[in-house]
PDB file of N, CA, C and O in Angstrom, chain B, residues numbered from 101:
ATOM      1  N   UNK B 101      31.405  16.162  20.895  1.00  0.00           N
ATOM      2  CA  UNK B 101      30.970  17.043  19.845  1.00  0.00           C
ATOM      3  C   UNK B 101      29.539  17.469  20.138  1.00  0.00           C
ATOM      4  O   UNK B 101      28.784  16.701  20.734  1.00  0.00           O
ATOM      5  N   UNK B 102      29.107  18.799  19.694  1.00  0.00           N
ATOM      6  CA  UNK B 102      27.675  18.870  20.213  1.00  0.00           C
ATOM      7  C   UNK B 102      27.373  20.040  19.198  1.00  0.00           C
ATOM      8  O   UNK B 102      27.944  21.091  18.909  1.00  0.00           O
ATOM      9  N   UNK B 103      26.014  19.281  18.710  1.00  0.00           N
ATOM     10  CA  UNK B 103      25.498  20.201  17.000  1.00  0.00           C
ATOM     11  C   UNK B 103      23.822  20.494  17.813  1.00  0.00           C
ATOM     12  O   UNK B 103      23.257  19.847  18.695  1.00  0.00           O
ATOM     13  N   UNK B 104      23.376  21.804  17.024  1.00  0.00           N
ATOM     14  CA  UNK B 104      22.308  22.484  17.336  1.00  0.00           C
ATOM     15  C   UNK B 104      21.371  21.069  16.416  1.00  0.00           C
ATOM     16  O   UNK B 104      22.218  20.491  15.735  1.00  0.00           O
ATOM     17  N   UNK B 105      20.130  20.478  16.242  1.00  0.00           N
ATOM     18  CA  UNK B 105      19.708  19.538  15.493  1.00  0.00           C
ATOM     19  C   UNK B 105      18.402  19.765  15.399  1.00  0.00           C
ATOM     20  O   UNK B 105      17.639  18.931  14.911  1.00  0.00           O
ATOM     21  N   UNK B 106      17.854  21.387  16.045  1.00  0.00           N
ATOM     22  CA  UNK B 106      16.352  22.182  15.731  1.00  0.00           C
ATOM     23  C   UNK B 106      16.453  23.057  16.631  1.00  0.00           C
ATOM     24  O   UNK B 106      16.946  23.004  17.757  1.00  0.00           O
ATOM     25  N   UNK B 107      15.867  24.018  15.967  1.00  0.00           N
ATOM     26  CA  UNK B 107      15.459  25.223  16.453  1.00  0.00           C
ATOM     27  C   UNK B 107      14.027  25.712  16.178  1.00  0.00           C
ATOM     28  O   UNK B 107      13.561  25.789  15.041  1.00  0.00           O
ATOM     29  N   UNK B 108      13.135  26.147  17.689  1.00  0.00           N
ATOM     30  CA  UNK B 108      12.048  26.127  17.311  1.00  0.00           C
ATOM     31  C   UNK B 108      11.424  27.290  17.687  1.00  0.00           C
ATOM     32  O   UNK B 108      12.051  28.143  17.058  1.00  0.00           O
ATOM     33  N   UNK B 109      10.642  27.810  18.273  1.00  0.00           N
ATOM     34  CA  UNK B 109      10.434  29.007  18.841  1.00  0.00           C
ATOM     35  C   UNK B 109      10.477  29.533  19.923  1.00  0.00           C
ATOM     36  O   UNK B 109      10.346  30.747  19.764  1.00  0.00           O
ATOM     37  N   UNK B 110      10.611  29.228  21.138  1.00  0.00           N
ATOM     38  CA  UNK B 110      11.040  29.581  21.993  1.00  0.00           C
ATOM     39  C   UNK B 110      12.236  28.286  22.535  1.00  0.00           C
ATOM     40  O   UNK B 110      12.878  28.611  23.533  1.00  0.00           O
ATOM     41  N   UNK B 111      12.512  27.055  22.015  1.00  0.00           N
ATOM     42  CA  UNK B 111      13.141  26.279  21.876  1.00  0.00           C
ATOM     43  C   UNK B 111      14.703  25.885  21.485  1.00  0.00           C
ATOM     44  O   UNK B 111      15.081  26.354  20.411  1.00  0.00           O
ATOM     45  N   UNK B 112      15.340  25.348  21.976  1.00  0.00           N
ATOM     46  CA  UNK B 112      16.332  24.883  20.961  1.00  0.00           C
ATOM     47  C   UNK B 112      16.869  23.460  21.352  1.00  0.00           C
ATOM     48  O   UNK B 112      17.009  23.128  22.529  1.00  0.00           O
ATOM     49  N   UNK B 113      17.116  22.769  20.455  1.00  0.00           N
ATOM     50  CA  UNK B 113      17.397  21.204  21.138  1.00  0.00           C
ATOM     51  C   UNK B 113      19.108  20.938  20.169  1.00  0.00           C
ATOM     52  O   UNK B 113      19.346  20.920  18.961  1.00  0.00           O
ATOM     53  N   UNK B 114      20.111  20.749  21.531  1.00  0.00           N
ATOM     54  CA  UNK B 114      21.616  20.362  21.281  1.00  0.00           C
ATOM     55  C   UNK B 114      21.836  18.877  21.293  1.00  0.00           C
ATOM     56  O   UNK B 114      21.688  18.290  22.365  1.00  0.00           O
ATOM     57  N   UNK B 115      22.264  18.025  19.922  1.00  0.00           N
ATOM     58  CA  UNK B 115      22.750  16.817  20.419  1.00  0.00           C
ATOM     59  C   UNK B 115      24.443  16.816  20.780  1.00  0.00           C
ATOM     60  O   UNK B 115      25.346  17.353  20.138  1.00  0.00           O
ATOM     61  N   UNK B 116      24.507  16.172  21.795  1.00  0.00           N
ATOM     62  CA  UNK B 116      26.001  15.768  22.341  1.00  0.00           C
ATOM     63  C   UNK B 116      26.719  14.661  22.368  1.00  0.00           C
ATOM     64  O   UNK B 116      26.309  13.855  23.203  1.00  0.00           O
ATOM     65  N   UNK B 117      28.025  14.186  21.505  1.00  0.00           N
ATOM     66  CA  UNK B 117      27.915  13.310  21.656  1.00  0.00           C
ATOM     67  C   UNK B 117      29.715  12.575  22.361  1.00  0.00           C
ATOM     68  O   UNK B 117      30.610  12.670  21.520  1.00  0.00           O
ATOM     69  N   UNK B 118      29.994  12.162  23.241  1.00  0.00           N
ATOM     70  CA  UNK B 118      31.025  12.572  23.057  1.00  0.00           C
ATOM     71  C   UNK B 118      31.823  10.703  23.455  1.00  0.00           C
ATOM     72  O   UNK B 118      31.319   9.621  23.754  1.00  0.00           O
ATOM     73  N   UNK B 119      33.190  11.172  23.243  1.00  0.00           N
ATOM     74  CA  UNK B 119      33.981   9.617  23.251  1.00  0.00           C
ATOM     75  C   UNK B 119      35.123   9.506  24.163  1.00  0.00           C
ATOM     76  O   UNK B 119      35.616  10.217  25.038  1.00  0.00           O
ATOM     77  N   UNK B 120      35.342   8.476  23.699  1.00  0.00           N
ATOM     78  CA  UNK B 120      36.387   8.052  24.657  1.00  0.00           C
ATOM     79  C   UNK B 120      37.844   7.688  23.655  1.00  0.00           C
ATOM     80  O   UNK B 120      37.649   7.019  22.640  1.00  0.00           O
ATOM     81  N   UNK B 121      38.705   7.965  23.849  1.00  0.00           N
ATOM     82  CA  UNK B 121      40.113   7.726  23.381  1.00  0.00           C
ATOM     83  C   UNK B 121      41.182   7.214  23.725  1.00  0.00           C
ATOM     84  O   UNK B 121      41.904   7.969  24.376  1.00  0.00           O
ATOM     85  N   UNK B 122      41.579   6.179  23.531  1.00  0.00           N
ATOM     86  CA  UNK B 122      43.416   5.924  24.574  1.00  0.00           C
ATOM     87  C   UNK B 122      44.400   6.544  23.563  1.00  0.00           C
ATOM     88  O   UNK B 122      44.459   6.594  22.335  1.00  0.00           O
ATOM     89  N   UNK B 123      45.085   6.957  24.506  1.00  0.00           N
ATOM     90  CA  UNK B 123      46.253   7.822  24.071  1.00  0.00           C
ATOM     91  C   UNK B 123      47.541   7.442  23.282  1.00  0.00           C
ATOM     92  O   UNK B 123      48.349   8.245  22.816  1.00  0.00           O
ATOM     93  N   UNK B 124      47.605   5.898  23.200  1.00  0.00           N
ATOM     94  CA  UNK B 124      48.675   5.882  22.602  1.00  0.00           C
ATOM     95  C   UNK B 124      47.810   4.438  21.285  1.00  0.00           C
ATOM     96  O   UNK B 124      48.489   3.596  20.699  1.00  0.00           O
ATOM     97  N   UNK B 125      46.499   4.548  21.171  1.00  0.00           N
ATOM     98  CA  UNK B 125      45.748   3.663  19.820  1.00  0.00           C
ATOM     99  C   UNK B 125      44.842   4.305  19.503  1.00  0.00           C
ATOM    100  O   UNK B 125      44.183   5.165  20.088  1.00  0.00           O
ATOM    101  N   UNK B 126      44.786   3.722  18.198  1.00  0.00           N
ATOM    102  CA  UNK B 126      43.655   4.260  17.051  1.00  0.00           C
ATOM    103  C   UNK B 126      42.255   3.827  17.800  1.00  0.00           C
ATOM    104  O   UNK B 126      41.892   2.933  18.563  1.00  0.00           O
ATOM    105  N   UNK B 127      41.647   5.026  17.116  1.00  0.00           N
ATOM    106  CA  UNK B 127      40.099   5.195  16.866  1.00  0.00           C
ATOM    107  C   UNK B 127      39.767   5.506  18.541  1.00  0.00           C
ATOM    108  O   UNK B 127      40.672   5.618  19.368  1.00  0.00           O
ATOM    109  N   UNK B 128      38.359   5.616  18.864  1.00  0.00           N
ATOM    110  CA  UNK B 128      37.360   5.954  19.702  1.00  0.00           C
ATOM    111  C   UNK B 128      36.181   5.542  19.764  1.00  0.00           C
ATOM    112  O   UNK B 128      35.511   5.452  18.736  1.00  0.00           O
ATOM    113  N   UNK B 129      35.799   5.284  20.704  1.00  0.00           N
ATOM    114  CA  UNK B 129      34.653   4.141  21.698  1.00  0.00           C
ATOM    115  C   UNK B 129      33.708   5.557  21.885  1.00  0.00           C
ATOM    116  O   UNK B 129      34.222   6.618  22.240  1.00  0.00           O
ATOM    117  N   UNK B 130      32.360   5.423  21.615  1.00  0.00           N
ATOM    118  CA  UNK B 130      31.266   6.576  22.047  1.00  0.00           C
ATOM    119  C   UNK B 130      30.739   6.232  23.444  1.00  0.00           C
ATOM    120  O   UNK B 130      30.407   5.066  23.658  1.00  0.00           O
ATOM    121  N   UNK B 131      30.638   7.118  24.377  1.00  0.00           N
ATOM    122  CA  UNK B 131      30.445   6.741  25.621  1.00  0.00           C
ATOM    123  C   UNK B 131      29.529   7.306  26.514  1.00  0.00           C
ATOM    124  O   UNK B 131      29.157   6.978  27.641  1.00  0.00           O
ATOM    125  N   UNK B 132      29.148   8.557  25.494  1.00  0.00           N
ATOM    126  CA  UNK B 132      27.631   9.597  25.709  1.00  0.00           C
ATOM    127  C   UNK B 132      26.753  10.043  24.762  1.00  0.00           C
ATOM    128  O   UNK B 132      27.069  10.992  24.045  1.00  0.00           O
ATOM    129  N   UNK B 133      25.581   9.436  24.642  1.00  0.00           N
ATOM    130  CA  UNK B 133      25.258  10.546  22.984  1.00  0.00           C
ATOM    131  C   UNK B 133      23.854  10.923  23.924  1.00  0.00           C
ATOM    132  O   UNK B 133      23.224  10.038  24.503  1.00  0.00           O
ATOM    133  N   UNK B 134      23.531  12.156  23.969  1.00  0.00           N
ATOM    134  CA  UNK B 134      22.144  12.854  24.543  1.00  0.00           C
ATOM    135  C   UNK B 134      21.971  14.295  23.687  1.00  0.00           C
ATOM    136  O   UNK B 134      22.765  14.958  23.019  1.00  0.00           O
ATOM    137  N   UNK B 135      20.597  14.453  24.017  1.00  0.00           N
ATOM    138  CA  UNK B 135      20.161  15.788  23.257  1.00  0.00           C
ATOM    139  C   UNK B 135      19.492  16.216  24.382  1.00  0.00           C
ATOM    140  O   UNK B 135      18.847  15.424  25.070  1.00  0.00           O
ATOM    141  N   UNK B 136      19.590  17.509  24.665  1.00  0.00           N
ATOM    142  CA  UNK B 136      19.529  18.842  25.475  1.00  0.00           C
ATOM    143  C   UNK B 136      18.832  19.326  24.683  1.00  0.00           C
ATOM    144  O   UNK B 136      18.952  19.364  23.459  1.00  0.00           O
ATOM    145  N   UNK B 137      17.668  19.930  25.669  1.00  0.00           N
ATOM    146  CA  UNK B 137      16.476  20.985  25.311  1.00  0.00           C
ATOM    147  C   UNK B 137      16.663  22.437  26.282  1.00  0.00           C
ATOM    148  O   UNK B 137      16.610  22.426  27.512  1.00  0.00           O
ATOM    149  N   UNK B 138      16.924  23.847  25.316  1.00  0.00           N
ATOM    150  CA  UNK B 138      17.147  24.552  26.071  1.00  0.00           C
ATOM    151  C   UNK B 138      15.833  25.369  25.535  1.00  0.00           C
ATOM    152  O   UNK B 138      15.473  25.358  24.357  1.00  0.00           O
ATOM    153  N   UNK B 139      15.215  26.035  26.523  1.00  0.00           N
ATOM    154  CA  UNK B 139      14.473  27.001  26.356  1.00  0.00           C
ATOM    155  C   UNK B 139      14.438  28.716  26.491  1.00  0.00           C
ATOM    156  O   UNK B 139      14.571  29.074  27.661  1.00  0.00           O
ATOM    157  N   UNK B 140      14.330  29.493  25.808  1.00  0.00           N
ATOM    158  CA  UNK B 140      14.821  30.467  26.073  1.00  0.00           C
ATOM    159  C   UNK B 140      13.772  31.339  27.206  1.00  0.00           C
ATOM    160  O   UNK B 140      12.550  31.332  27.059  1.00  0.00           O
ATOM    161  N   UNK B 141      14.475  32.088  28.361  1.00  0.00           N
ATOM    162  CA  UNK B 141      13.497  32.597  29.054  1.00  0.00           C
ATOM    163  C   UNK B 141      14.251  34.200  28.962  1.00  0.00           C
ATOM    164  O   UNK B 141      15.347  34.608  28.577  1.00  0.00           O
ATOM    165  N   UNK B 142      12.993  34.843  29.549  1.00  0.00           N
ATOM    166  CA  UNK B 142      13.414  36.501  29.868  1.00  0.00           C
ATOM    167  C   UNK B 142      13.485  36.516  31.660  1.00  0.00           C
ATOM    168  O   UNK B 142      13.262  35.550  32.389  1.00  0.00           O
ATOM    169  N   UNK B 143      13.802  37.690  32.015  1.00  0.00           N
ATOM    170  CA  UNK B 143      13.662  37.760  33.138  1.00  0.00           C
ATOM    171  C   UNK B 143      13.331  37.601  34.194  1.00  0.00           C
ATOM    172  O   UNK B 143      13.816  37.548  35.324  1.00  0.00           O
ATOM    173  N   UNK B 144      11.832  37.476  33.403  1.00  0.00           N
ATOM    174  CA  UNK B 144      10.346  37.042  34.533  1.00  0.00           C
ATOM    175  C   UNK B 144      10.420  35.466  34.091  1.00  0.00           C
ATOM    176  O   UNK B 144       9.366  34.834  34.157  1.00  0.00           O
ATOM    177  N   UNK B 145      11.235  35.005  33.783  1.00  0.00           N
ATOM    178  CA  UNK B 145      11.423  33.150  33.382  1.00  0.00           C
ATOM    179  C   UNK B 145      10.494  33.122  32.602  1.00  0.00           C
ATOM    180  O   UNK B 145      10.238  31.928  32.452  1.00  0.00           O
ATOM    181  N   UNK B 146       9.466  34.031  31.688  1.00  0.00           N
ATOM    182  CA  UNK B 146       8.714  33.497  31.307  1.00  0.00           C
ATOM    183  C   UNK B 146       9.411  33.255  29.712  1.00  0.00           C
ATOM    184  O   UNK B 146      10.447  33.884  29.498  1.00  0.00           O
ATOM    185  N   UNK B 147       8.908  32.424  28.667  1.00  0.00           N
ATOM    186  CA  UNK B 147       9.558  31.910  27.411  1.00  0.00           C
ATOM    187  C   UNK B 147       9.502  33.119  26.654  1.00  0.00           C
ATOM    188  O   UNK B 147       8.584  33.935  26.577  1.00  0.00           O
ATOM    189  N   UNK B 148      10.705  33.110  26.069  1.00  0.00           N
ATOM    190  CA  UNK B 148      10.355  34.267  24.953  1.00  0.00           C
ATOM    191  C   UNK B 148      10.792  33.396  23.782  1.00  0.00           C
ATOM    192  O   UNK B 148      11.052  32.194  23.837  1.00  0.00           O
ATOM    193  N   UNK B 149      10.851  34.565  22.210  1.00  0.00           N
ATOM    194  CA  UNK B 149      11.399  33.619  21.140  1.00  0.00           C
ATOM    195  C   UNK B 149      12.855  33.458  20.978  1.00  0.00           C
ATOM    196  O   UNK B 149      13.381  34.567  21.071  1.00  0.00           O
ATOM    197  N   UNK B 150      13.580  32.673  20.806  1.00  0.00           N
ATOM    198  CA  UNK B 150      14.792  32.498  20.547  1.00  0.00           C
ATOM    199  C   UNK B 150      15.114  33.049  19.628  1.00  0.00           C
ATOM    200  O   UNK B 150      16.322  33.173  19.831  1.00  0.00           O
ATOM    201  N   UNK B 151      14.822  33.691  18.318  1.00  0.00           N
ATOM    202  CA  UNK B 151      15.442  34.689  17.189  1.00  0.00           C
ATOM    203  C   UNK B 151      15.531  35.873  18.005  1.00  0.00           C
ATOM    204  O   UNK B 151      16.650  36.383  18.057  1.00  0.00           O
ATOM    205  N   UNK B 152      14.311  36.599  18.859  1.00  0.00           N
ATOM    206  CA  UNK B 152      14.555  37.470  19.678  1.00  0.00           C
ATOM    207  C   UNK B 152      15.335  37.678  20.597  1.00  0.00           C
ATOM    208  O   UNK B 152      15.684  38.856  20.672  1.00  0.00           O
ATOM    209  N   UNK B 153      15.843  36.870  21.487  1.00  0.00           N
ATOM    210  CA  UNK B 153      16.817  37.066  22.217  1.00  0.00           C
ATOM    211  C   UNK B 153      18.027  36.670  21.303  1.00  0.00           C
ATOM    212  O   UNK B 153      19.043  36.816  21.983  1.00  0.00           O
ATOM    213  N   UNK B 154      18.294  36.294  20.229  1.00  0.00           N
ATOM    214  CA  UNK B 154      19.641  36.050  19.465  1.00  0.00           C
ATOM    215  C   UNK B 154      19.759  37.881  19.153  1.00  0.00           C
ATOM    216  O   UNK B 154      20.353  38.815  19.692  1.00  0.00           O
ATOM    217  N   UNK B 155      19.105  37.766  18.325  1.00  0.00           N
ATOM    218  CA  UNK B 155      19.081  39.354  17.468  1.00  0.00           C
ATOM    219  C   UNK B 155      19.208  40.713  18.763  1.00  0.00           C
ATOM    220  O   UNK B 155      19.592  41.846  18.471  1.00  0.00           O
ATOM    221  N   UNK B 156      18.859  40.352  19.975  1.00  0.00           N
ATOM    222  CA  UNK B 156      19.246  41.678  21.147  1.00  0.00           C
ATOM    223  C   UNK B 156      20.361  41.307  21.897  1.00  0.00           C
ATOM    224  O   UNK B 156      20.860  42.235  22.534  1.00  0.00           O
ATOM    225  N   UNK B 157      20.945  40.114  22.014  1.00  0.00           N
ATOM    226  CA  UNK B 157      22.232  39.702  22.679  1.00  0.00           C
ATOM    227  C   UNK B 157      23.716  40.272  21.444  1.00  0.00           C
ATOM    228  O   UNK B 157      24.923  40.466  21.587  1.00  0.00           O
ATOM    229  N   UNK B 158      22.783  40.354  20.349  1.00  0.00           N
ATOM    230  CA  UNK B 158      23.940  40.806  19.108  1.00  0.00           C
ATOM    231  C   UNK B 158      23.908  41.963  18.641  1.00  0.00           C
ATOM    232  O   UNK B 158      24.724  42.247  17.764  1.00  0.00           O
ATOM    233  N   UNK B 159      22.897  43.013  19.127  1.00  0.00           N
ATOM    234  CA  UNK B 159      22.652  44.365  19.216  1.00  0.00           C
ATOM    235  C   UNK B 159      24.343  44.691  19.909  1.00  0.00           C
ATOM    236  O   UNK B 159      25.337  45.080  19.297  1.00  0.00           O
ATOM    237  N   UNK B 160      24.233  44.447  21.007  1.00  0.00           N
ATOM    238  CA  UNK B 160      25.780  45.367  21.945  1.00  0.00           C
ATOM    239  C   UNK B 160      27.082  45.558  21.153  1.00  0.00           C
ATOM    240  O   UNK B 160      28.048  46.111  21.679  1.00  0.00           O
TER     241      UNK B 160
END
């Protein structure tokens, strides 16, 4: 499973968390939980704001 858990300005940080299951019994064992930092860049890699690139990727 993986939830957005802040959003910042040129920022965004994803936690992930995910499990493990056997196929023929109940419930699930957690076997990864990490949070991912993505940063948003433009072209020139340099940071831009993340509302800004949301709001022009949803322009098209």
């Amino acid at each position: 499973m993986g939830k957005v858990t802040k959003i910042g300005n040129t920022r965004l940080k994803v936690n992930v968390q995910i499990y493990l299951e056997q196929m023929y019994s109940e419930g699930r064992e957690l076997a990864v939980h990490v949070d991912f930092t993505f940063v948003a860049i433009d072209e020139d890699k340099k940071p831009v704001q993340v509302i800004k690139l949301f709001l022009m990727n949803n322009q098209i």
